[in-house]
N, C-alpha and C positions, 0 to 999 in steps of 0.2 A: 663464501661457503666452501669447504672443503669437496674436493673433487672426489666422486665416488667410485670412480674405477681405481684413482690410486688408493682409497680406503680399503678396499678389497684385492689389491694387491702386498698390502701390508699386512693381513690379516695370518697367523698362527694355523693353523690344523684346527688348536684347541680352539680356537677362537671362532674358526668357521662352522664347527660344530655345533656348540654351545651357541652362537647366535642366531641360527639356521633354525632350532625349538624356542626360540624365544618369540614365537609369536602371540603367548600371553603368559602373565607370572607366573613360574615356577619357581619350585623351595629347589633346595639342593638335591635332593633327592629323585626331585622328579627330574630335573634339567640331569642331572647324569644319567639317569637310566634312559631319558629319550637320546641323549647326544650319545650314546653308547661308550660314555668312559665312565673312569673311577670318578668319587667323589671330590680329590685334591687335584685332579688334572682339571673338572669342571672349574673349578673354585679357583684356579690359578687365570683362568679363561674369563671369568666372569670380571678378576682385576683389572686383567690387561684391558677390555673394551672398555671396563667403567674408566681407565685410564686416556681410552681415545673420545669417550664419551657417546658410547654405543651401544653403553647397559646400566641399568640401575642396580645397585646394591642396597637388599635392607636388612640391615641386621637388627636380629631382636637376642638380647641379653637373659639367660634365666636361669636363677639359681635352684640347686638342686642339694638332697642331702641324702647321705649312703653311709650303711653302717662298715665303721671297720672292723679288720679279726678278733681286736680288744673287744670293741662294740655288740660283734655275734656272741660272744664268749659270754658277755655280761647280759645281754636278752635271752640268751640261753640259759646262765646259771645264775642270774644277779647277783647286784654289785657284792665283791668280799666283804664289805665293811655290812652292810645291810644285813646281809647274811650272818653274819657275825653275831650282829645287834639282834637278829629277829632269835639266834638260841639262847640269846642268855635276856632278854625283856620280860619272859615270867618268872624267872630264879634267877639267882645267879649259879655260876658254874666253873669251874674247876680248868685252868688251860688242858690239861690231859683226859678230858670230859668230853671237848671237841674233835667229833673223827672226820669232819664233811668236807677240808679241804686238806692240802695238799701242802708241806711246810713252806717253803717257799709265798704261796696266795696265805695262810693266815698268819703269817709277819709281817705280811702287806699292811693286812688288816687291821691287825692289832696296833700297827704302829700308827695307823692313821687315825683310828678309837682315839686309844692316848692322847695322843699330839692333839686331837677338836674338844679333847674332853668329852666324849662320848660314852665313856666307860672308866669305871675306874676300878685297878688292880692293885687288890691285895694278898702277900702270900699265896699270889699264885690265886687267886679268886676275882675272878670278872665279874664284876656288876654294872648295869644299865643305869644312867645318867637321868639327870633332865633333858640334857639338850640331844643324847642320842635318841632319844624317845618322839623329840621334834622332828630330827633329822630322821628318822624314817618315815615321818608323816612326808614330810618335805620330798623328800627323794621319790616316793612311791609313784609320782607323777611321772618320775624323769624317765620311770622303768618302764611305763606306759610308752610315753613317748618312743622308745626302743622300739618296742612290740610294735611299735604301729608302722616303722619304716621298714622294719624283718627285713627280708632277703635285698628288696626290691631297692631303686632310686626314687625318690619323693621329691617333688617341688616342696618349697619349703612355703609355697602359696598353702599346700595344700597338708602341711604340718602343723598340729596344732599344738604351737610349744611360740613362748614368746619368745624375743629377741636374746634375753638374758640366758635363757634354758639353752638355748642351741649355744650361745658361745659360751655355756660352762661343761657341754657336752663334747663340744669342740676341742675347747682348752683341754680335757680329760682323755680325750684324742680315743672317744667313744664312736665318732662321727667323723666324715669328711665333709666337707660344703663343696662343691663343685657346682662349676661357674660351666655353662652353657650357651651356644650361638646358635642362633637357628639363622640361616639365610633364604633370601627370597631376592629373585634377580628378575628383569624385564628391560625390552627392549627402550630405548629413547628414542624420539623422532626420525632420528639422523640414524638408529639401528633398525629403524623398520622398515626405512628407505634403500638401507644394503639389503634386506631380504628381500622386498620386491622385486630389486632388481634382479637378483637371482645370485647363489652364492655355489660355485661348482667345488662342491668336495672331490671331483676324481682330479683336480687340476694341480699336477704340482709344483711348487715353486722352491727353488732351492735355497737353503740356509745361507750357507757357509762355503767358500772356497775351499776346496781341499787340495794335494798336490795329484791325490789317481783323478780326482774332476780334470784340472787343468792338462792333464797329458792328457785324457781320452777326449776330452775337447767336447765332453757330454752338456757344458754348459752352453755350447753355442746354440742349440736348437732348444734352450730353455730359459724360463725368467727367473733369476730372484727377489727374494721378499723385501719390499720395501722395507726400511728401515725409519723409525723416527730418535736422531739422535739426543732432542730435548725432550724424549720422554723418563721419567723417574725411574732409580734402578737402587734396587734390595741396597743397604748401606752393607758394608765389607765387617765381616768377621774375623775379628784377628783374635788368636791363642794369648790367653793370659791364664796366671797363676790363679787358684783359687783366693776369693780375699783374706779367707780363714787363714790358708797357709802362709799369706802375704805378712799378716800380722804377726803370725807365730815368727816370723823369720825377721819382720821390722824391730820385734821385741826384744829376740835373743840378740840382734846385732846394738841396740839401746845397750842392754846391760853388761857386753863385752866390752862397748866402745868406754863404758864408767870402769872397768878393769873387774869383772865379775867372770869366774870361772865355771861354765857350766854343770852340773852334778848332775850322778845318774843315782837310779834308784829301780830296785822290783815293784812288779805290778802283784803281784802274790809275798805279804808281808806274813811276817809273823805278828802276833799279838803284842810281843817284847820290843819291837821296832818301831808300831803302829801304834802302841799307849803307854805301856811300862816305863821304857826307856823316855818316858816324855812325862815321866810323872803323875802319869792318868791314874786316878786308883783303882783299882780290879772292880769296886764296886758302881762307878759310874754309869749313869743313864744311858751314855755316849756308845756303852762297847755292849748293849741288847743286840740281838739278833737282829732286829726291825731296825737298826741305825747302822749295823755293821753286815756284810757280806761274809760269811765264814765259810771254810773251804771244808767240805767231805773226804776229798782222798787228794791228797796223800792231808792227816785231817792237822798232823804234829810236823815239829821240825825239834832236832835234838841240839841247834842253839849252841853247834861246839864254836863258833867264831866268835859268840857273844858272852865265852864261858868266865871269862877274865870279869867282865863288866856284871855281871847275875849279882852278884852276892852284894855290889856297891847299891846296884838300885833297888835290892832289897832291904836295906837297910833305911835309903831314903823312904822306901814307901811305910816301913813299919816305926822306925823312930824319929827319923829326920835327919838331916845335916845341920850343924854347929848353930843349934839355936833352935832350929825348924822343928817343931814337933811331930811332921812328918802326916801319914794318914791313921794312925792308929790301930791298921787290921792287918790282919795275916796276910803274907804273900804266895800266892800260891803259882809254882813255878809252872806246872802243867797246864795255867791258863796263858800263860809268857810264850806256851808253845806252841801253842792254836795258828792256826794257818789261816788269813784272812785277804781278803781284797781291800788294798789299802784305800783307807777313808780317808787319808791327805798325806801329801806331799814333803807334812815334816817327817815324815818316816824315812827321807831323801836325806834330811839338816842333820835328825841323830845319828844316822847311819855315818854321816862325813865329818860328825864330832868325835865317832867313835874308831875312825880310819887312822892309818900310818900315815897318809900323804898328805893329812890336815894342815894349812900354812896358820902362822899366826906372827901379825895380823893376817885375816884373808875374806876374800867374800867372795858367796856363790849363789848361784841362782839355779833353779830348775821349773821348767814348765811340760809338765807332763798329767795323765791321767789317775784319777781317781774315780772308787765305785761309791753310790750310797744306796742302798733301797728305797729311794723317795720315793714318793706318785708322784709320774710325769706329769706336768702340765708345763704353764709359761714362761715359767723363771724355774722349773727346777727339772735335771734330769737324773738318770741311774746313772749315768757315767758323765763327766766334763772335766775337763781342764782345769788346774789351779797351777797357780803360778807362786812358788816359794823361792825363799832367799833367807840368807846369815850372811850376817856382818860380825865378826870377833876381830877385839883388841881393845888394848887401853885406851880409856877416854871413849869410849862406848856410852852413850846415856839416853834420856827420853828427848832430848834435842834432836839429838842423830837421827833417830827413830821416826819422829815428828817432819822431819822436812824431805825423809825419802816416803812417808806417805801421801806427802804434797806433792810428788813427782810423781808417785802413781794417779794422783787424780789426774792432774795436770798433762802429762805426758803420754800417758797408756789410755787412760780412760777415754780424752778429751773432757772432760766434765768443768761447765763453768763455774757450777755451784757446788761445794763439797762440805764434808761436817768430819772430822775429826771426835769421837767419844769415847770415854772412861768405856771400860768394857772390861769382862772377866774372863779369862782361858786359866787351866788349871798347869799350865807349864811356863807361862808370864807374870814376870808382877815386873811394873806394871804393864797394863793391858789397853789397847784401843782399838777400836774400829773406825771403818771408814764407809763412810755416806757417799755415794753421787747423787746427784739430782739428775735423773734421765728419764726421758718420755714421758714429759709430765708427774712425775713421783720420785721419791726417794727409795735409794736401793742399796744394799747393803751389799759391798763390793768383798769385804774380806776384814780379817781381823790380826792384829800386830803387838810385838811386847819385848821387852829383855827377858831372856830366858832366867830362871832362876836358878838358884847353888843346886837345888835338887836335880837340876835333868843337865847342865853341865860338870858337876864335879865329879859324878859319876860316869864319866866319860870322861876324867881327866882334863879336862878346861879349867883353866883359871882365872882367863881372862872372861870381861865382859861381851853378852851375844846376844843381840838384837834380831830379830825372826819376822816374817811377817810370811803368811798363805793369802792370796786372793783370788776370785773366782775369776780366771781369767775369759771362758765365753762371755762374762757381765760385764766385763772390759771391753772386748770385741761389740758387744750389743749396744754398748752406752756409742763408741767409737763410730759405728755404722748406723748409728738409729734404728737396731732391727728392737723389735718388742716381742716377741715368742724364740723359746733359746732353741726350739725346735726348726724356726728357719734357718738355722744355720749351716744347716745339712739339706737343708732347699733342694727339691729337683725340679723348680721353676727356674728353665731355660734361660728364660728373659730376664730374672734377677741377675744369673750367672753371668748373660753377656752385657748387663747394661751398668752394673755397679762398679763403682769407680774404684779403683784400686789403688788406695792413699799410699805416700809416699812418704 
């Protein structure tokens, strides 16, 4: 049986405190307020004895849920889209008809209508669906559910929303879930035996050796604290790179060590850089307001760098190149000029097809940001990474093509199952995309093609140019098994310091 005057020599400040009220169970709360500390000084107290085995620890687990600022926004003014659907569900209605929100919240909107099929627009006329008509039956539940959490924290014992409702309110990042501990500590046999014996808090015992200890010689007419060297101690913290950045930096060094030269690109494109020059027709679905970010001020760019190249890709867009019938409508130069937040990365590939310091042969890569106005949830954000490249020169073909998309699953992704498909982009022919199979599902990593005569010759290319854009957080996520692309920017501690950082 362990000696109890050396138990009590060994004992902490915090330790004599806390075990001194422990003569029946106390929650954390109360054990701090009686041992007259803070709550993490008890709770570090209450380790160490359950460490010498002189306290019991019981933790109880409990989840909790709390609205976010998204969350207050939307029990305050409900959901954009709702709101939307509930003005135009007895008529329909004219876009410039709606005054209730703010440009920005009804492009949200509308774009998410659109996209579920909630509504459908013509010439500029909104009308109310089938299934939007569903989806507000549907939804009206979820608004409740809001109102019932309001300000406060809710046990989700005590939320009346099934499993699925809270993780699509979740995923919608309406809600937080928080995860909760409640402790309760008490003394063990062998702890109630150091209190009877008596536990003297004015008594004190010294830490540490110091060098003013040692010369004042204050330690001879005092003890110090027993020490036990085979008790457990916090494992060591050591300074690592984020894994995010570890990747970004494993990846560019990948595509330097195959002889690929990095490309830069603006985060604020023009229209002309962003589609035009990429053979996008000005009427495309792609360049709406609800798919594209467009820039207010400064709102034009006057396009003198690009003044040489204007008049070839107008040409491509209204007749075609040597065979191509082109797209058949008017090019309108003023929309060429619009100022936008680029919505990919190839606006990086035309701008370096349209450069002086183009090699040819040559290949480059860039991984850098893009915006889109999604709704945030699990797989999708307003802003992320995509990772593009060209490859130009003779003997360029869909082989070429085909086995560095193998290296993306293969090498970047990690993905063991991959799918390879026929796929359409309007600046490729031909065109592929690429499948992984991760966390259980198939996910659409990004999409690949030969560029056509339309969006190289107009940039003076002759040669053949292979292109591919991929989402590269989806890369990261397949890479690391995370499944919300929202943990990636995690401020869970413990992910940070415990995930491994592949090499």
């Amino acid at each position: 049986m362990p000696n109890i005057d050396e138990l009590l020599d060994s004992l902490h400040i915090f330790e004599k405190k806390l075990l001194k009220v422990l003569t029946i169970k106390l929650s954390l709360e109360k054990a701090s307020k009686l041992s007259e500390m803070e709550e993490i000084q008890a709770l570090k107290a209450a380790q160490w004895l359950s460490n010498k085995e002189l306290a019991i620890i019981k933790e109880t687990k409990k989840k909790s849920v709390a609205l976010t600022n998204r969350g207050k926004e939307v029990e305050l003014k409900g959901f954009p889209e709702i709101r939307l659907l509930n003005e135009i569900k007895d008529s329909e209605k004219k876009i410039d008809e709606i005054k209730s929100f703010d440009k920005n919240e009804f492009n949200k909107a509308l774009g998410l209508c659109k996209k579920e099929g909630f509504l459908s627009l013509l010439n500029g006329v909104m009308k109310i669906t089938g299934l939007g008509n569903d989806y507000l039956k549907s939804e009206e539940k979820k608004k409740k559910i809001l109102e019932s959490i309001n300000e406060k924290e809710l046990s989700i014992k005590d939320l009346k929303a099934s499993a699925e409702e809270i993780k699509e309110l979740s995923d919608r990042g309406l809600i937080s879930l928080i995860d909760r501990t409640d402790w309760e500590f008490s003394a063990t046999p062998l702890g109630l035996k150091l209190i009877k014996k008596g536990i003297n808090l004015d008594e004190e015992l010294l830490e540490k050796p110091s060098a003013q200890m040692i010369k004042s010689k204050e330690w001879e007419n005092k003890k110090f604290r027993r020490y036990n060297v085979k008790e457990p101690v916090p494992p060591p913290l050591f300074a690592k790179k984020h894994p995010y950045n570890e990747f970004i930096n494993e990846i560019k060094s990948l595509f330097v060590s195959m002889g690929f030269k990095e490309m830069t690109g603006n985060y604020v494109e023009t229209n002309f850089t962003n589609c035009d020059a990429l053979y996008m027709p000005q009427d495309h679905p792609a360049r709406a307001v609800h798919d594209i970010f467009y820039v207010e001020e400064p709102q034009y760019s006057d396009l003198e760098e690009y003044k040489k190249f204007i008049k070839k890709v107008r040409i491509a867009h209204e007749k075609g190149i040597k065979g191509s019938a082109g797209w058949g409508i008017d090019f309108d130069e003023n929309v060429s000029k619009a100022h936008v937040l680029r919505s990919q990365t190839t606006s990086a590939s035309i701008r370096k097809l349209m450069s002086k310091d183009l090699e040819i042969p040559g290949k480059y890569f860039i991984i850098d940001r893009v915006a889109r106005p999604d709704v945030i949830d699990r797989t999708h954000g307003a802003e992320f990474l995509q990772m593009e490249g060209i490859i130009l020169g003779e003997g360029m073909n869909l082989a070429s093509l085909l086995s560095l998309l193998r290296m993306f699953a293969e090498k970047i992704a990690k993905a063991k199952k991959y799918l390879i498909m026929p796929d359409y982009y309007p600046y490729t022919e031909p065109s592929a995309s690429l499948h992984i199979f991760t966390n259980n599902k198939w996910v659409e990593l990004g999409g690949a093609g030969i560029f056509r005569k339309e969006v190289t010759e107009p940039a003076g290319v002759k040669v053949p140019v292979i292109a591919w854009g991929m989402g590269f957080d989806r890369a990261f996520m397949s890479s690391y098994g995370i499944n919300d692309i929202r943990d990636i920017f995690s401020t869970d501690i413990s992910w940070l310091r415990n995930v491994e950082v592949k090499k």
